[in-house]
C-alpha positions in Angstrom: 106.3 -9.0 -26.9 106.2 -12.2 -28.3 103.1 -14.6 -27.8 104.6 -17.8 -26.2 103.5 -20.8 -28.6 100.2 -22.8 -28.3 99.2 -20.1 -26.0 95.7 -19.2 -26.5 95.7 -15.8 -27.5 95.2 -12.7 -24.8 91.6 -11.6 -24.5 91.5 -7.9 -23.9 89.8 -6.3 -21.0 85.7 -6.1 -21.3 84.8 -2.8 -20.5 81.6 -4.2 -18.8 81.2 -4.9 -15.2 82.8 -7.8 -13.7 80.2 -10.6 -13.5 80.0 -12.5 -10.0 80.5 -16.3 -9.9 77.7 -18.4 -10.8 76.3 -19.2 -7.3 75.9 -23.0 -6.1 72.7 -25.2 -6.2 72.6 -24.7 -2.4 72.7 -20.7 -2.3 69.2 -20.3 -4.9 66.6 -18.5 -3.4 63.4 -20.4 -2.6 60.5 -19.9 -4.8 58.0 -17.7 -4.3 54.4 -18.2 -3.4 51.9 -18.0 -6.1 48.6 -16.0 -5.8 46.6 -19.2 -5.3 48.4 -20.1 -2.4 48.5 -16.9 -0.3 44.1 -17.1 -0.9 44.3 -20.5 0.3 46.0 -20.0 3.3 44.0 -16.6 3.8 41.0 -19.1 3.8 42.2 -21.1 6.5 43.1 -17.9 9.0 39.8 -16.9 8.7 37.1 -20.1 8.6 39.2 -21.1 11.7 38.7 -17.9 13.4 35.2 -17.6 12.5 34.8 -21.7 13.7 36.3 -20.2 17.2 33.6 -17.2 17.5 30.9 -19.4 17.3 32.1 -22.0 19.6 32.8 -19.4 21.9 29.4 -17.8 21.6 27.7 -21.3 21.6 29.8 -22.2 24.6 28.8 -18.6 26.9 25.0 -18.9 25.5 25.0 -21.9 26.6 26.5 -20.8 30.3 24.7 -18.1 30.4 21.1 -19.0 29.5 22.0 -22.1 32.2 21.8 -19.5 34.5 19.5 -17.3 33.6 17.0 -20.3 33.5 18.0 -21.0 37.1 17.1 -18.0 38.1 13.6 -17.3 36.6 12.6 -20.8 38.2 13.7 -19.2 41.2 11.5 -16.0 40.7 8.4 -18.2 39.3 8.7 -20.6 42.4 8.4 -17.2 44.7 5.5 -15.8 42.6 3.7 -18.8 43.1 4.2 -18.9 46.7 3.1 -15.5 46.6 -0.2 -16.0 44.3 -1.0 -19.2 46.7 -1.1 -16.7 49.9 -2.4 -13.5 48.1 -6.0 -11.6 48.9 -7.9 -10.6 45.8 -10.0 -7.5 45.3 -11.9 -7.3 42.6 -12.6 -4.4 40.8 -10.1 -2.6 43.5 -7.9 -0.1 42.7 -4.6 0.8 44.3 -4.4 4.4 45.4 -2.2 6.3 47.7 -1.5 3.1 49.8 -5.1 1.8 50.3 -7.5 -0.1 48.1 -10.1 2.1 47.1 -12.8 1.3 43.9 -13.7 5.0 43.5 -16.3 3.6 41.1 -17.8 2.2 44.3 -17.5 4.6 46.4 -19.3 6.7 43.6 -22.3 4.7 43.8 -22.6 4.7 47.6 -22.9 8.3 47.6 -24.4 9.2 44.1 -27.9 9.1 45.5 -27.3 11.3 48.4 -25.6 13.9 46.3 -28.0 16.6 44.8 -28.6 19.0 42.2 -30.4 22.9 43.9 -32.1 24.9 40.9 -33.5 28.7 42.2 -34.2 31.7 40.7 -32.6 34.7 41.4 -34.0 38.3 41.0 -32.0 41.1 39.7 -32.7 44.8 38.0 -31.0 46.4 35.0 -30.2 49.8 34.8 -34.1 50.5 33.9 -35.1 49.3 37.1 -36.7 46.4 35.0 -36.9 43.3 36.9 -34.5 40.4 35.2 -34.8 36.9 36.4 -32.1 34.2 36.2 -31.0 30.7 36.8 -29.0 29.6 40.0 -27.8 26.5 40.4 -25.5 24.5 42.9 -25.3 21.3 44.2 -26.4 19.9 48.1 -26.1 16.4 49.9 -28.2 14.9 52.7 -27.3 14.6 56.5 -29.0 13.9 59.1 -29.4 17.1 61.9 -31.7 16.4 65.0 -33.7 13.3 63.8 -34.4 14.4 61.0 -33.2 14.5 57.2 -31.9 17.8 55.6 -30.1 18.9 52.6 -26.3 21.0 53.4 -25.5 23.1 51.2 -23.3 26.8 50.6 -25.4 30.3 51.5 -24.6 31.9 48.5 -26.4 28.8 46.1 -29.4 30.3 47.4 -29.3 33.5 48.7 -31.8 36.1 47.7 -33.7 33.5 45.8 -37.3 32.1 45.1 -38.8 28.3 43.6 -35.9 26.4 45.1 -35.8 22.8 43.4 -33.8 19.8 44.6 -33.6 17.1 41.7 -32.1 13.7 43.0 -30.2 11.0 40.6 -32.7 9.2 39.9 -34.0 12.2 38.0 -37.0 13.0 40.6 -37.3 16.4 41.7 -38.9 18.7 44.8 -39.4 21.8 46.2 -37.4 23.4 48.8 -37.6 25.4 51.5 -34.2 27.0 53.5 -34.6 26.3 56.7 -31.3 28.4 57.9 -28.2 29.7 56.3 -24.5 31.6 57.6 -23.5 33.7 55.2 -19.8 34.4 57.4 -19.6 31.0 56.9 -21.5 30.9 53.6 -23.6 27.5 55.0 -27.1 27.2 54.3 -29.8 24.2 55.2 -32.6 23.3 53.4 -35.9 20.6 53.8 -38.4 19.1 51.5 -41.7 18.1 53.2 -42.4 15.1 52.9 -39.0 14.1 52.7 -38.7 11.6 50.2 -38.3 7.8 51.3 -34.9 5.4 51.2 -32.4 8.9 51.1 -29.5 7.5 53.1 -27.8 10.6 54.9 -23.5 10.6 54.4 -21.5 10.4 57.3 -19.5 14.0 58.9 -16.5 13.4 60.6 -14.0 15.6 61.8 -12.0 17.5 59.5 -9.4 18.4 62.3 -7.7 15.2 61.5 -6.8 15.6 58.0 -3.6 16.4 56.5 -1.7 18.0 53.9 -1.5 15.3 50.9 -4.1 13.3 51.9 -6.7 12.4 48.5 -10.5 13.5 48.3 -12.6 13.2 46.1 -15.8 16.0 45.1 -19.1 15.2 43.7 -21.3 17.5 42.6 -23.1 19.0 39.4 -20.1 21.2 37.6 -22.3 23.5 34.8 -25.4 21.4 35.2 -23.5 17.9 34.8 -25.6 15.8 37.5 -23.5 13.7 39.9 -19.9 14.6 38.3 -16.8 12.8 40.6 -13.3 14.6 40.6 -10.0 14.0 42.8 -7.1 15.5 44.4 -5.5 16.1 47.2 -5.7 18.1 50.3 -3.6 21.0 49.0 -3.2 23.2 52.3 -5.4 24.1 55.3 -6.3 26.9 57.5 -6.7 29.1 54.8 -8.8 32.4 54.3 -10.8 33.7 51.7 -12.9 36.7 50.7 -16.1 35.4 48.5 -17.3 37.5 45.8 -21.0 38.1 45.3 -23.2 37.1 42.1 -23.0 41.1 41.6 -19.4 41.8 41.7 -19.5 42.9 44.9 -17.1 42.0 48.1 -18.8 39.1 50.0 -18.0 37.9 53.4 -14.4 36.6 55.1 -14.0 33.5 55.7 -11.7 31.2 57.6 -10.6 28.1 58.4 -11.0 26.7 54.8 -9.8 23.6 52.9 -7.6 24.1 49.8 -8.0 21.0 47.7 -6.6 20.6 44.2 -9.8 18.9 43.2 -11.9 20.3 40.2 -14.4 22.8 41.5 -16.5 24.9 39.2 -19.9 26.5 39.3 -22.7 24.2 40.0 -20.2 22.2 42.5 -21.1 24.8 45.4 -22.6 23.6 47.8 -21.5 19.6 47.1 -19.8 17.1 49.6 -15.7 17.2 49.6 -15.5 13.4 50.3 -12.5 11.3 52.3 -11.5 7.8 50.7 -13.9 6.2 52.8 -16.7 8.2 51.7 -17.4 11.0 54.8 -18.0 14.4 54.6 -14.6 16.3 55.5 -15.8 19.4 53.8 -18.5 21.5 51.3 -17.1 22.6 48.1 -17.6 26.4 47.8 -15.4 28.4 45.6 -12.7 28.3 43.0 -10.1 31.0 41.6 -11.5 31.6 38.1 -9.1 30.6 35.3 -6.8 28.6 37.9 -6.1 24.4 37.3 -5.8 22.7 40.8 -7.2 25.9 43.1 -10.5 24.9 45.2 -11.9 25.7 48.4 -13.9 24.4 50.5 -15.4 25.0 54.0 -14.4 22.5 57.1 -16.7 19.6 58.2 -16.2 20.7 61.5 -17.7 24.0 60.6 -20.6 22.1 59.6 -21.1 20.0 62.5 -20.4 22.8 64.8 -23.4 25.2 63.1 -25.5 22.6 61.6 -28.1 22.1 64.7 -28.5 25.8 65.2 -29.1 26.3 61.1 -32.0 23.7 61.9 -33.2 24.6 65.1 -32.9 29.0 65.1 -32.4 29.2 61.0 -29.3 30.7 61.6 -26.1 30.7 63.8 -24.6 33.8 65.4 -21.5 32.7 66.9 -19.0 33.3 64.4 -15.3 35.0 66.8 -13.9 38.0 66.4 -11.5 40.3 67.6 -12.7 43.1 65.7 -8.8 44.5 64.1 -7.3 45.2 61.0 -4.5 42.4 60.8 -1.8 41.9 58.2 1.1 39.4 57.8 4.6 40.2 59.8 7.6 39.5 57.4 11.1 40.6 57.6 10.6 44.4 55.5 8.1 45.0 58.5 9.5 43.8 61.4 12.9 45.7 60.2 10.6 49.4 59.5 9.8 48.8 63.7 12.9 47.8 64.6 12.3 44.3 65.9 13.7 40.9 65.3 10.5 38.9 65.3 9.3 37.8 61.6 6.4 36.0 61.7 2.9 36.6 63.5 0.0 38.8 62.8 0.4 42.5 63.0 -2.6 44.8 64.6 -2.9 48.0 61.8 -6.1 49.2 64.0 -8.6 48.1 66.7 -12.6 48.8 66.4 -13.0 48.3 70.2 -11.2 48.2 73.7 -10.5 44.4 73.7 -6.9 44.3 75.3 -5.0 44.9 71.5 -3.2 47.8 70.6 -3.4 49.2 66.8 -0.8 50.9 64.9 0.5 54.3 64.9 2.5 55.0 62.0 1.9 54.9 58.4 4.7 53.0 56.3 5.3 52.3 52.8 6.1 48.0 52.4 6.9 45.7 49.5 4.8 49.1 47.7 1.7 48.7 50.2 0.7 51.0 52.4 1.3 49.8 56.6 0.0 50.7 59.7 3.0 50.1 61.9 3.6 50.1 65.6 0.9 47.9 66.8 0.7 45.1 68.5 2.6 42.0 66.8 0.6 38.6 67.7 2.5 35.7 67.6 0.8 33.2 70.4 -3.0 32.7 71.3 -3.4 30.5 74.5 0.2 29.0 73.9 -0.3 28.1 70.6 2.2 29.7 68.2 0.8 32.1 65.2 3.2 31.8 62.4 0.5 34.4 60.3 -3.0 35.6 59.9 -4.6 32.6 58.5 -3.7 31.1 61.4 -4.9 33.2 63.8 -8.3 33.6 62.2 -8.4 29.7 61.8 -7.2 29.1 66.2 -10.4 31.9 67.1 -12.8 29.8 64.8 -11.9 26.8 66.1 -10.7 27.4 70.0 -13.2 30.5 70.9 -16.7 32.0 71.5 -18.0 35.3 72.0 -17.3 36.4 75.5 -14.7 34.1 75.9 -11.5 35.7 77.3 -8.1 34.5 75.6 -4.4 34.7 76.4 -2.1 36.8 73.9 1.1 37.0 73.7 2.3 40.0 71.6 5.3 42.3 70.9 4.2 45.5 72.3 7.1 48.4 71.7 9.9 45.7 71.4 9.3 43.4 74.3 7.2 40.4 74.6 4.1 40.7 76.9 1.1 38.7 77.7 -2.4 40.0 77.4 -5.8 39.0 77.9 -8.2 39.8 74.9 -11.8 40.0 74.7 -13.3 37.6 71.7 -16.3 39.9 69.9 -19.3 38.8 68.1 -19.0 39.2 64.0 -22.1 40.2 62.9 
């Protein structure tokens, strides 16, 4: 084919990709940010959020303490209203509810407290006579006009040279003027009796309750005029002393179980209320027990005292001369009954109205005399065991004295009139 003339000659085809059109000024992308700017504005975001905590936390501070400030001045206004109206004890201090300084109490009943020093005789296997120290404590009372010294039967039993050293480090001879040892109480006297010995107070322990705080003083291993506390831990207990020998002492009931410290050499020392009266005499503790003392009733005391004085002894001590165990649900279901609590009669020494048991039974690994009578009321007054029962004779009855039982006899409930014996 023939080029046409002046025609600009024919390009031939590019084998590269078509280009596109050379876009307009108003279709270029905007530029982008540089790194400086993107810090910068990074700066901004944060200073201003930062500048809007602390406002904020300036700002609720600020509320916050307003109020708070409102509110002490409310609580100091009421404190010193308070202080303005309040009664001040000094040297008092706050226990169980009532204002008590046992410091002192300690020193109004320091002086009447006591230390008792005997010796005791005993014989080895030679038949070689061994003497030893006894020691216990006492306090001072006052028993038909005149001044004594209470203290427990088995502090000195069997001894000789009895010693009463007071706080003030002076020291007497003795001389027991009584003693109980089925209620392990003894008296003693110093003649002359020294001068300015202020006697403590007895009152009733038939008032006191379970919880309420005591305090003992005493001589604990030879440590004159030692104070502990606790707490009336139960009552109406019995116990079974053991002699300085090893041997089985005498039963006794009625007792106080304190969690205050009792060791030997307190025997024998006042068992103190908050007001400082006598509500009982320390007189034993299980060995290697924390919290586990005894002690015997003031009411025991007060009810003996003037025949320890007056006779040198006291020979009124209840009995209804049985072998008694506890009732419990094994026993009452090997006699066939229903009834769970009370006393149950193994055996009877003497025709007092009681009936003793008849069968021999195997409970809880003990041997049981079953059968017997089952007491569970003496004179109305319910007996949930034997402690109790032991504790109503001591209290309520007298030798001679006739009381109303009310027993399960062979199933049925029945009422009978018992005879109170003499315990010798």
């Amino acid at each position: 084919m023939e080029t046409p003339p002046n025609s600009p000659p024919e390009t031939p085809p590019s084998s590269s990709p078509e280009t596109s059109p050379t876009p307009t000024v108003s279709s270029f992308p905007k530029p982008k940010k540089t790194p400086k700017t993107v810090r910068f504005s990074v700066f901004v975001i944060v200073f201003l959020l930062a500048v809007g905590l602390v406002a904020g936390g300036l700002i609720g501070y600020a509320v916050t303490y307003s109020d708070f400030n409102g509110k002490l001045n409310s609580v100091q206004a009421q404190l010193n209203s308070y202080s303005q109206n309040a009664t001040y004890y000094p040297n008092a201090t706050f226990e169980l509810g009532s204002n008590v300084s046992l410091s002192n109490l300690y020193s109004e009943v320091q002086s009447s407290v006591v230390v008792i020093q005997d010796v005791v005789t005993e014989y080895n296997i030679f038949g070689q006579a061994v003497y030893g120290l006894q020691q216990g404590s006492g306090f001072i009372a006052s028993a038909d006009n005149q001044l004594v010294i209470v203290t427990n039967n088995h502090v000195v039993a069997d001894s000789t040279n009895v010693t009463v050293s007071f706080s003030n480090g002076n020291s007497y001879p003795a001389n027991v003027l009584g003693s109980a040892s089925l209620s392990d109480l003894a008296v003693l006297s110093i003649t002359p009796m020294p001068t300015g010995l202020a006697p403590l107070t007895l009152v009733s322990s038939s008032s006191l309750q379970v919880g309420e705080p005591v305090v003992a003083v005493g001589s604990p291993y030879g440590l004159l005029g030692t104070l502990t506390t606790g707490v009336i831990s139960a009552l109406g207990r019995t116990i079974t002393e053991t002699e300085s020998d090893g041997s089985t002492g005498p039963t006794i009931s009625d007792i106080i179980q304190t969690s205050t410290a009792i060791n030997p050499g307190n025997s024998g020392g006042p068992l103190l209320n908050y007001a400082g009266e006598v509500v009982g005499i320390t007189t034993a503790a299980v060995s290697s027990s924390t919290g586990l003392g005894f002690a015997i009733p003031s009411d025991t005391i007060i009810r003996e005292l003037s025949s320890l004085v007056t006779t040198g002894s006291y020979n009124q001590h209840p009995t209804i001369d049985a072998t008694l165990t506890d009732m419990n649900y094994p026993t009452a279901q090997a006699m066939g009954i229903t009834v769970t609590y009370g006393s149950l009669v193994e055996s009877v020494s003497t025709q007092n109205g009681l009936k003793g048991g008849t069968t021999q039974a195997t409970i809880l690994g003990s041997p049981v005399t079953i059968g017997g009578d089952v007491i569970i009321a003496v004179n109305g007054e319910r007996i949930t065991n034997t402690d109790d029962l032991l504790s109503y004779l001591g209290e309520n009855t007298l030798p001679g004295q006739t009381a109303s039982f009310t027993v399960i006899r062979n199933g049925q409930t029945q009422t009978v009139s018992v005879t109170i014996g003499n315990q010798s």
